[in-house]
Biopython code that builds the backbone (N, CA, C, O; Angstrom):
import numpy as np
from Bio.PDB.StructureBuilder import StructureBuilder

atoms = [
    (1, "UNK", "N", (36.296, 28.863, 75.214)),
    (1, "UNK", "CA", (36.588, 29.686, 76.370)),
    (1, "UNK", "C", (36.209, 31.146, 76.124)),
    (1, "UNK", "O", (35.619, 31.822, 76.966)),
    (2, "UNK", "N", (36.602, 31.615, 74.861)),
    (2, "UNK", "CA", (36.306, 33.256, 74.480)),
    (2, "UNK", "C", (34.614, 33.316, 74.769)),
    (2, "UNK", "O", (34.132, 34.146, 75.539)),
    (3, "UNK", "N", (33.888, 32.427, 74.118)),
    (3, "UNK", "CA", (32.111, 33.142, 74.129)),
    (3, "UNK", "C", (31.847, 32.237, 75.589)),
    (3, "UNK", "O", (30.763, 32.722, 75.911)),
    (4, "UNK", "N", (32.176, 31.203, 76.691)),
    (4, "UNK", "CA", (32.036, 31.070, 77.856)),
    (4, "UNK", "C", (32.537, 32.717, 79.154)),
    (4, "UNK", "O", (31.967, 33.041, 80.196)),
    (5, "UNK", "N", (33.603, 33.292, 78.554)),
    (5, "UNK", "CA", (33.997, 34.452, 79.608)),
    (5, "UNK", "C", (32.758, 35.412, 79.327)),
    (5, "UNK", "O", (32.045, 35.882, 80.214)),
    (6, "UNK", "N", (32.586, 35.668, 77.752)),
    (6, "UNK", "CA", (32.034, 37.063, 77.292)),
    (6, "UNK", "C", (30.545, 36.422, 78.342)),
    (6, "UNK", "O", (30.302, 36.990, 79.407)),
    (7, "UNK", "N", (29.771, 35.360, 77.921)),
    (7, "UNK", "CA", (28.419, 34.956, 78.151)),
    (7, "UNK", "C", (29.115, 35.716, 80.127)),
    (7, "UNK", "O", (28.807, 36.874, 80.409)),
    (8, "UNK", "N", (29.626, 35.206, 80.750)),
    (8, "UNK", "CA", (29.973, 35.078, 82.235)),
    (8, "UNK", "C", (29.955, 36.628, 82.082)),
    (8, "UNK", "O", (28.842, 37.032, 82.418)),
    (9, "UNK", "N", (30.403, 37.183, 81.874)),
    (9, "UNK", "CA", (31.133, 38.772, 81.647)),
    (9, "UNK", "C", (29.134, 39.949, 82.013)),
    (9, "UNK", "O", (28.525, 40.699, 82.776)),
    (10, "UNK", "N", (29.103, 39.251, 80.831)),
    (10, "UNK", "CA", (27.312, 39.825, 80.289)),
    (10, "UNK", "C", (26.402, 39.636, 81.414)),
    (10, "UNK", "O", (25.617, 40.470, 81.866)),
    (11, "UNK", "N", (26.545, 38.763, 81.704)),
    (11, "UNK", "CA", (25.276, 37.977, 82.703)),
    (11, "UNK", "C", (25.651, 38.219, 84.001)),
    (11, "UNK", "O", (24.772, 37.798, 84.753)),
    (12, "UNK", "N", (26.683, 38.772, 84.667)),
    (12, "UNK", "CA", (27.281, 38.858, 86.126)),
    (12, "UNK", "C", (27.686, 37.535, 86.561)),
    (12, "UNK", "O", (27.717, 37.385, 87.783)),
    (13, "UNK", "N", (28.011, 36.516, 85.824)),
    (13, "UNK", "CA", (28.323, 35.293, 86.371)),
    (13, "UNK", "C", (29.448, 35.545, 86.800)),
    (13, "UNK", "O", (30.176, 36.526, 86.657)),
    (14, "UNK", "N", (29.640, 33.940, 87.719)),
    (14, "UNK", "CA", (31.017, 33.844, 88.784)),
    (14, "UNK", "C", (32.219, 33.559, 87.369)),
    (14, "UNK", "O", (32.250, 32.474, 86.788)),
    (15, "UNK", "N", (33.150, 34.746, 86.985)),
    (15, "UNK", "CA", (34.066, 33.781, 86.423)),
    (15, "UNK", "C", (34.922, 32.531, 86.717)),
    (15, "UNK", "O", (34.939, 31.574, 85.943)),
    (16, "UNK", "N", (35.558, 32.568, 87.745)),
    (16, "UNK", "CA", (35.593, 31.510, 88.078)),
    (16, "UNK", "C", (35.192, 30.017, 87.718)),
    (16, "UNK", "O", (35.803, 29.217, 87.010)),
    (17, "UNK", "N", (33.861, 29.847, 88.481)),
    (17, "UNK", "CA", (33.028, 28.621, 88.220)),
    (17, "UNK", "C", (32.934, 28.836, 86.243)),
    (17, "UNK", "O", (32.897, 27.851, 85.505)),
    (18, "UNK", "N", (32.919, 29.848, 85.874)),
    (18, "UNK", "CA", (32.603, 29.659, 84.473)),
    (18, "UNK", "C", (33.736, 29.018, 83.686)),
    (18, "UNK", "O", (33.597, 28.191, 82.784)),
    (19, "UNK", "N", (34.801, 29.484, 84.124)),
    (19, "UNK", "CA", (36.498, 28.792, 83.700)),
    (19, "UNK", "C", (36.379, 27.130, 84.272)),
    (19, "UNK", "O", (36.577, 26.122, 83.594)),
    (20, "UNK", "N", (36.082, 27.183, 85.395)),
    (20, "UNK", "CA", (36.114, 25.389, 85.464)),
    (20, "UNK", "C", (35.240, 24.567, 84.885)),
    (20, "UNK", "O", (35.528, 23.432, 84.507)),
    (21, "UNK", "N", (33.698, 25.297, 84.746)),
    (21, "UNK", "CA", (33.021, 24.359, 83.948)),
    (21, "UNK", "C", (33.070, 23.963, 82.455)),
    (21, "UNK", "O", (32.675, 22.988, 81.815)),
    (22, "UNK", "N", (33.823, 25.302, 82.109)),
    (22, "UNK", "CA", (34.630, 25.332, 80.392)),
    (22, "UNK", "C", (35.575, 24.104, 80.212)),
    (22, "UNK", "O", (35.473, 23.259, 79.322)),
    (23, "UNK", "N", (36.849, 24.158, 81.557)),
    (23, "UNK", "CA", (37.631, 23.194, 81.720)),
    (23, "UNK", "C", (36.600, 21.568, 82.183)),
    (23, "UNK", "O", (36.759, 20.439, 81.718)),
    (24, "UNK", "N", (36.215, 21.745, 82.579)),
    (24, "UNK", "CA", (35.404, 20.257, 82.933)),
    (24, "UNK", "C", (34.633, 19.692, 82.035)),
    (24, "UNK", "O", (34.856, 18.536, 81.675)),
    (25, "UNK", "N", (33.861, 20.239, 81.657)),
    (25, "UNK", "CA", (33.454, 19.942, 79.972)),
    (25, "UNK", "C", (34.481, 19.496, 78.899)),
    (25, "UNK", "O", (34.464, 18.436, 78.274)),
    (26, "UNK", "N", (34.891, 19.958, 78.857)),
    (26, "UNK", "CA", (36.559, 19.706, 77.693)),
    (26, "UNK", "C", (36.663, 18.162, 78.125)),
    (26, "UNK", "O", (36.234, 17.166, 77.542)),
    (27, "UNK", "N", (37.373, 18.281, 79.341)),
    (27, "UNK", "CA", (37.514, 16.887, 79.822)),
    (27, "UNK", "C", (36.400, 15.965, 79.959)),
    (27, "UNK", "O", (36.731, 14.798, 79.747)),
    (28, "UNK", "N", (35.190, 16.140, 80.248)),
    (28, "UNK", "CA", (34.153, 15.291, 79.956)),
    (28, "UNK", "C", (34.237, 14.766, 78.354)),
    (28, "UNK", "O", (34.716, 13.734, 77.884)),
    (29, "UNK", "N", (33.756, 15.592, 77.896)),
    (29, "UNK", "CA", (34.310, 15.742, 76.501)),
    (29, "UNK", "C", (35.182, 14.640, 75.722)),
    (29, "UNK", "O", (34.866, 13.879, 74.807)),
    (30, "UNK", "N", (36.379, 14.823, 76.405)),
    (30, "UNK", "CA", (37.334, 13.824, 75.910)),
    (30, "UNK", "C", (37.853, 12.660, 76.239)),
    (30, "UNK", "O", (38.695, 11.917, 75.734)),
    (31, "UNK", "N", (36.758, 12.631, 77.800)),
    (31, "UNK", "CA", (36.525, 11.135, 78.759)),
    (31, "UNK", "C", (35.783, 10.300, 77.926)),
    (31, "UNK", "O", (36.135, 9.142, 77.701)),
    (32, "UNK", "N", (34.200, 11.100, 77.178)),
    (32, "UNK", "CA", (32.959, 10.148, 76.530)),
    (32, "UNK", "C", (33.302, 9.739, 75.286)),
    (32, "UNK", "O", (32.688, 8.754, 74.877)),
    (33, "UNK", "N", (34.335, 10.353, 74.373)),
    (33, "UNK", "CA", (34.148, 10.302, 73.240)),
    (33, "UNK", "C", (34.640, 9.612, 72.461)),
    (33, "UNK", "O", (35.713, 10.002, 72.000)),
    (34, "UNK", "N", (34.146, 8.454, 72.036)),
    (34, "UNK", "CA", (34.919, 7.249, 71.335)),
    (34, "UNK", "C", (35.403, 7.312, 70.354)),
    (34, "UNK", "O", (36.080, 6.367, 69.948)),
    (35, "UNK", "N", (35.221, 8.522, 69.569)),
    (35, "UNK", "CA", (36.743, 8.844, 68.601)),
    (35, "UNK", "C", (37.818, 9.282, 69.364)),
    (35, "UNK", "O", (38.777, 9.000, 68.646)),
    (36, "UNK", "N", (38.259, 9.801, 70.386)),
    (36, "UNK", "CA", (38.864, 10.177, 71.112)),
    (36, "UNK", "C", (40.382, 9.449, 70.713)),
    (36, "UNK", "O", (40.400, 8.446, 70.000)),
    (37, "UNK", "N", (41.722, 10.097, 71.282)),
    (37, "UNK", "CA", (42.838, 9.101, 71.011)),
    (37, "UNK", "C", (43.058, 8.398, 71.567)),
    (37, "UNK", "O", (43.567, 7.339, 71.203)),
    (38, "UNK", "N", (42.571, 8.906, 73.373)),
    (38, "UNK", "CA", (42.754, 7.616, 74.506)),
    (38, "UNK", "C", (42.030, 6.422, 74.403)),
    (38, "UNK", "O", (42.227, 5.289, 74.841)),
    (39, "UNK", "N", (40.812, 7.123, 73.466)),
    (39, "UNK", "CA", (40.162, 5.824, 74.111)),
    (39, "UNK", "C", (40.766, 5.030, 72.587)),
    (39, "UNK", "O", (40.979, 3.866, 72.925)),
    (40, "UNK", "N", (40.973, 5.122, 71.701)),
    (40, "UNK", "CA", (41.495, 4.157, 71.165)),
    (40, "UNK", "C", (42.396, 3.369, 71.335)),
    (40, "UNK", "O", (42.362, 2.144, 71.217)),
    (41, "UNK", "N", (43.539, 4.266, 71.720)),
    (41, "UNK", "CA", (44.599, 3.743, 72.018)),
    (41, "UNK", "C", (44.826, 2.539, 73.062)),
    (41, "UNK", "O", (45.588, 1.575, 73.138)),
    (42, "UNK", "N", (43.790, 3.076, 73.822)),
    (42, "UNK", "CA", (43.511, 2.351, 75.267)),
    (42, "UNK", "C", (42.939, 0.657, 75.080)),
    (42, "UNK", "O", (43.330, -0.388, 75.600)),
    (43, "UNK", "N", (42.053, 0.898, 74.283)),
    (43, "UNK", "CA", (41.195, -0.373, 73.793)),
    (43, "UNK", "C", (42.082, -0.665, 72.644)),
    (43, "UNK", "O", (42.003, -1.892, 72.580)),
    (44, "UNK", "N", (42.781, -0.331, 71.813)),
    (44, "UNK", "CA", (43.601, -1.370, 70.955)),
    (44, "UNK", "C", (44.848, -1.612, 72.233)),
    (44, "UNK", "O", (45.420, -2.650, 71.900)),
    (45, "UNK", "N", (45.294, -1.242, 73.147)),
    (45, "UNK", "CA", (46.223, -2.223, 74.050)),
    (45, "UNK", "C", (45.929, -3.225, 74.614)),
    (45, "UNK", "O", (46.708, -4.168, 74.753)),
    (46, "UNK", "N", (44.516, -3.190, 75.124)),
    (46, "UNK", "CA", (43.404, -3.479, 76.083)),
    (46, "UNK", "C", (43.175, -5.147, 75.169)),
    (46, "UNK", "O", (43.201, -6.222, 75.768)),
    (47, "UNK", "N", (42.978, -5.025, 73.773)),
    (47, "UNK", "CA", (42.582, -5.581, 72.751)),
    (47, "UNK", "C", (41.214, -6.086, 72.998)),
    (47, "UNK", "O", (40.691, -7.200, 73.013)),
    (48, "UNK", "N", (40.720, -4.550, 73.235)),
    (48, "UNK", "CA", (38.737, -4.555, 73.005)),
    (48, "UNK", "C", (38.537, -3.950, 71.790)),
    (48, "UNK", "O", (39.377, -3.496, 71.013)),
    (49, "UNK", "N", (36.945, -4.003, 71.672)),
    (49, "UNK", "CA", (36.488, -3.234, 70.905)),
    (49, "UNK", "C", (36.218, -2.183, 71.313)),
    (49, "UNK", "O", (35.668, -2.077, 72.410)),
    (50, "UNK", "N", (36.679, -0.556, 70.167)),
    (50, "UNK", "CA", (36.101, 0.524, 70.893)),
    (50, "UNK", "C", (35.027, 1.269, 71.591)),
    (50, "UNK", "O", (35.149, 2.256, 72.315)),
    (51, "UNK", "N", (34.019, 0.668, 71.271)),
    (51, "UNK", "CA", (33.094, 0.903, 71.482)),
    (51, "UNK", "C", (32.754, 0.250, 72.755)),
    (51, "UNK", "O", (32.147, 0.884, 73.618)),
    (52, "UNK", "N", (33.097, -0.948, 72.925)),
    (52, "UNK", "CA", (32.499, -1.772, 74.607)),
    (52, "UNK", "C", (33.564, -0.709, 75.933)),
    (52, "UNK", "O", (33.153, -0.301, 77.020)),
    (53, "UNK", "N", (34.776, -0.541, 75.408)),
    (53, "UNK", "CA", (35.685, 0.299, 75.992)),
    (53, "UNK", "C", (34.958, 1.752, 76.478)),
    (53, "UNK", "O", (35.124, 2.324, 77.555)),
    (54, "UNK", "N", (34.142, 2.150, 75.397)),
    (54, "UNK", "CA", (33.983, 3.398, 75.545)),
    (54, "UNK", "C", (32.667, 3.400, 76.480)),
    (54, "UNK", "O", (32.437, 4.342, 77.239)),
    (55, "UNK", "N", (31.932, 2.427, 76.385)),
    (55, "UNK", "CA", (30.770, 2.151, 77.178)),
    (55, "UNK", "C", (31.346, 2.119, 78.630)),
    (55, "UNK", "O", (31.128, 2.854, 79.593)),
    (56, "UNK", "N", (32.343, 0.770, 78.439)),
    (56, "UNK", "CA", (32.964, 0.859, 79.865)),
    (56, "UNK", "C", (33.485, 2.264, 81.010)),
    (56, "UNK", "O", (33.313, 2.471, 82.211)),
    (57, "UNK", "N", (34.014, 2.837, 80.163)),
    (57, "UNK", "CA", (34.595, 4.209, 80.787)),
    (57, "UNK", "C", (33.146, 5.149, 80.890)),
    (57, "UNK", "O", (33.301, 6.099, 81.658)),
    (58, "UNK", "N", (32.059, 5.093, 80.400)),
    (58, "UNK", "CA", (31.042, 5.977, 80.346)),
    (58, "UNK", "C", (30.928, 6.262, 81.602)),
    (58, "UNK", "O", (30.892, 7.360, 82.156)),
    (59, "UNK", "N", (30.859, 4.966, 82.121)),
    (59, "UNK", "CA", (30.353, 4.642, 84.013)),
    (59, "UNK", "C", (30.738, 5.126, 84.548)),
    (59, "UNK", "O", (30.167, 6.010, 85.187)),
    (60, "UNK", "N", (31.621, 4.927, 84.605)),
    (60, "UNK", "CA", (32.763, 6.005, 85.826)),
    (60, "UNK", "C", (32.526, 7.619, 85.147)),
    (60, "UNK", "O", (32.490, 8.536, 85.968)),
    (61, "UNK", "N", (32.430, 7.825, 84.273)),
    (61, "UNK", "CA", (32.390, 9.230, 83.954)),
    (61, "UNK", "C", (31.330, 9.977, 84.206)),
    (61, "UNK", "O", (31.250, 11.189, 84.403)),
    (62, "UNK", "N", (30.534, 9.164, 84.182)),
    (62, "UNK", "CA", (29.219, 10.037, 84.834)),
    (62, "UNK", "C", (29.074, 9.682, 86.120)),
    (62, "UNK", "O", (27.965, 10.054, 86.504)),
    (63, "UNK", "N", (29.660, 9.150, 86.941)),
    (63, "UNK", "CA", (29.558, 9.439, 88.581)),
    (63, "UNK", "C", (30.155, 10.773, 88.684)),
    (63, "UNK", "O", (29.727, 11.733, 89.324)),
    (64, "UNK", "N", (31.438, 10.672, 87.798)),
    (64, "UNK", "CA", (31.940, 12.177, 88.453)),
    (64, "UNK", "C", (31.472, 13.612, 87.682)),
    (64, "UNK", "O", (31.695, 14.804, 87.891)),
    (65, "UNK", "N", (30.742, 12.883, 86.726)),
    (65, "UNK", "CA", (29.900, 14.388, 86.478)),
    (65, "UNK", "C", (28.504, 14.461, 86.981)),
    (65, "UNK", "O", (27.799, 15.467, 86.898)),
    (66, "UNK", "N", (28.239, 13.609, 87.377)),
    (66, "UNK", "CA", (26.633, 13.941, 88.328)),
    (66, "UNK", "C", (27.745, 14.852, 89.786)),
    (66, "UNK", "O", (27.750, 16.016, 90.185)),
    (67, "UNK", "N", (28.289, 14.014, 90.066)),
    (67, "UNK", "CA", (29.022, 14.680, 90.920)),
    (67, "UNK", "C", (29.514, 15.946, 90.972)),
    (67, "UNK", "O", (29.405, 16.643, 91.981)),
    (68, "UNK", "N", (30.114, 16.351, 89.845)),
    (68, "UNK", "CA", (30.345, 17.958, 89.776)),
    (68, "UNK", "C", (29.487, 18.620, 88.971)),
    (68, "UNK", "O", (29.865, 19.519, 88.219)),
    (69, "UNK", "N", (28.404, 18.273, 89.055)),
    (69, "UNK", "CA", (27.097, 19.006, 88.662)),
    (69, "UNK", "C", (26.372, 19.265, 89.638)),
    (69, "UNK", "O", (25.883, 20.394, 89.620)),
    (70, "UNK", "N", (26.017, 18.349, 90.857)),
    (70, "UNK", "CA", (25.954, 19.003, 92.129)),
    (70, "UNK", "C", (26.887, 20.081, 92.945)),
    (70, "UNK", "O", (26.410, 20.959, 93.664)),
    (71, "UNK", "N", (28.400, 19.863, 92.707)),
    (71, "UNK", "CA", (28.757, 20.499, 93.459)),
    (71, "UNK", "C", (28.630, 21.936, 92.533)),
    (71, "UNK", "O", (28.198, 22.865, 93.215)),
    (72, "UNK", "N", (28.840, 22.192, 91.522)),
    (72, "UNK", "CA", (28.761, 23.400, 90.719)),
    (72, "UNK", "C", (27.346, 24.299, 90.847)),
    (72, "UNK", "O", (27.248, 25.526, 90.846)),
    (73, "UNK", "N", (26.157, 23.174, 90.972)),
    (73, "UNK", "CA", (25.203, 23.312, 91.282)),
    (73, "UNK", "C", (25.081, 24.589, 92.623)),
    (73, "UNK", "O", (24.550, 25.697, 92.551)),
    (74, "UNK", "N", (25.845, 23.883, 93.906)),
    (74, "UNK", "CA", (25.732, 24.377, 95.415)),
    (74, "UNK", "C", (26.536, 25.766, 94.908)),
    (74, "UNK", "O", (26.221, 26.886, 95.311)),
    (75, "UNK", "N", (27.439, 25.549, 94.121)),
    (75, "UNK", "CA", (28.490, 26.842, 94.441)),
    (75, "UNK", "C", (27.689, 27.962, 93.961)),
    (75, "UNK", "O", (27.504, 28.955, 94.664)),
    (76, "UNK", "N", (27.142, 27.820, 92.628)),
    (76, "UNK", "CA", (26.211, 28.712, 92.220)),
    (76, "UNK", "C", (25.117, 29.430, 93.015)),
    (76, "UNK", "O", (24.720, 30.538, 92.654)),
    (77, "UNK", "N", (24.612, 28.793, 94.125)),
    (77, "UNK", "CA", (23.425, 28.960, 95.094)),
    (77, "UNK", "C", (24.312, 30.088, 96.092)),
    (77, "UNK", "O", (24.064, 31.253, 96.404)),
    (78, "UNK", "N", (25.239, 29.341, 96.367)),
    (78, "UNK", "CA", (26.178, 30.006, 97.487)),
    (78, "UNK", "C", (27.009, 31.085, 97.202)),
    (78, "UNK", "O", (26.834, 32.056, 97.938)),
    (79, "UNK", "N", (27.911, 31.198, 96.297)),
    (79, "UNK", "CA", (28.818, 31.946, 96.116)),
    (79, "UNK", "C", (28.386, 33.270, 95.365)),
    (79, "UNK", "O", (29.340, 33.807, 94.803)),
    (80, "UNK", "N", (27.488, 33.755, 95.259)),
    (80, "UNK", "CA", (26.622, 34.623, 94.725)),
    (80, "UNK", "C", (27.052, 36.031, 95.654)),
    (80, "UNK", "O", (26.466, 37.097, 95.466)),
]
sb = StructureBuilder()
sb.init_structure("model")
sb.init_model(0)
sb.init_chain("A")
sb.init_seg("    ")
for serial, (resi, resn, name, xyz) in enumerate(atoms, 1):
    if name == "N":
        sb.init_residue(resn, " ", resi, " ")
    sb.init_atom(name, np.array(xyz, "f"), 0.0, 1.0, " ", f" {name:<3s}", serial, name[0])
structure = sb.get_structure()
C-alpha cells in the first residue's frame, strides 16, 4: 500500500481507484493461490486435492477479475 499511494501521489493518479486496486489484488492474490489457507483448508474438507481445488476456484476468479479490469479500466478513462 505505502509504494502503491507514493507511485499514485507522483503520477497524479486517482487515489482512490489506486486504494481499491491495491485492495483487489490482495484479494485476487489470496483467491489464486494454492498455498493459501483457504484454499487448503477448503480442499482438505472438500477431501480434494489442492491443486484440482485451486484450478477449480481459478474460474470463477477470473470472471471477476476480467470483470474489474474493465470496470477499473472505464473509471480511469472517465474519472480523470
Amino acid at each position: 500500500m505505502p509504494l502503491g499511494m507514493t507511485l499514485a501521489a507522483a503520477s497524479g493518479a486517482s487515489l482512490p481507484l489506486t486504494v481499491g486496486a491495491v485492495f483487489a489484488s490482495g484479494a485476487f492474490g489470496a483467491m489464486t493461490s494454492p498455498l493459501g489457507d483457504t484454499t487448503i483448508t477448503t480442499a482438505s474438507i472438500l477431501e480434494m486435492p489442492v491443486v484440482s481445488y485451486a484450478r477449480y476456484k481459478l474460474k470463477f476468479t477470473a470472471v471477476g477479475c476480467a470483470a474489474a479490469a474493465v470496470m477499473y479500466a472505464c473509471a480511469g478513462f472517465f474519472l480523470k
